[in-house]
Structure formats: structure tokens, C-alpha cells
Phi, psi and omega in degrees: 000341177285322204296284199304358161293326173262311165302107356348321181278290169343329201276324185305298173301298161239114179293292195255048166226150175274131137296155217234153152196154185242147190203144189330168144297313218270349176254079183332348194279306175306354197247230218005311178297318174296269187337314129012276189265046169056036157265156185235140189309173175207331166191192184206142163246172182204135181234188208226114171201139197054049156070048187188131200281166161223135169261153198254163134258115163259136217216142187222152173233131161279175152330141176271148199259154173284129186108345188291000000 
């Protein structure tokens, strides 16, 4: 319920801007929690820290559409 609260205060604010968020590949529990609250994968990155690659999911919620 928080989640859907601040997207909501989001929606509130800014109507026609999208959100963008990046969350671990490996943590299923956040992408599960994102997807929920209507966000959709859109690419995965994947960087190199300590000398070890980590893949990113970046997940976007668009605007709501009128009838949405």
C-alpha cells in the first residue's frame, strides 16, 4: 500500500511523465513488487563492479492514459 501511495502522489504531480527504476536481475522479490504496481520491464544492463559484471533490470511505469 505504500508503493501504491507514492504512485499515486506521482501521478498526482506529474501526469505526463513516465518513471523509470533500476532493480537487481537476481532480485525477484522487487521486480515482482514493481510489476504489481504496473511497472514493465523495458532493457537490463549489465555493469562490472569489483571486478565482477551485476545485470540491472530497468522497469518503467508510464503515464496513465485516460480510461486507465
Amino acid at each position: 500500500s505504500f508503493g501504491q501511495a507514492v504512485l499515486s502522489h506521482w501521478d498526482a504531480e506529474y501526469p505526463d511523465r513516465r518513471l523509470r527504476a533500476v532493480v537487481q536481475a537476481w532480485n525477484s522479490r522487487s521486480l515482482q513488487l514493481t510489476r504489481r504496481l504496473g511497472f514493465e520491464d523495458a532493457d537490463e544492463l549489465t555493469v562490472i563492479q569489483g571486478d565482477r559484471p551485476a545485470a540491472y533490470r530497468i522497469i518503467i511505469k508510464c503515464p496513465r492514459r485516460e480510461g486507465d
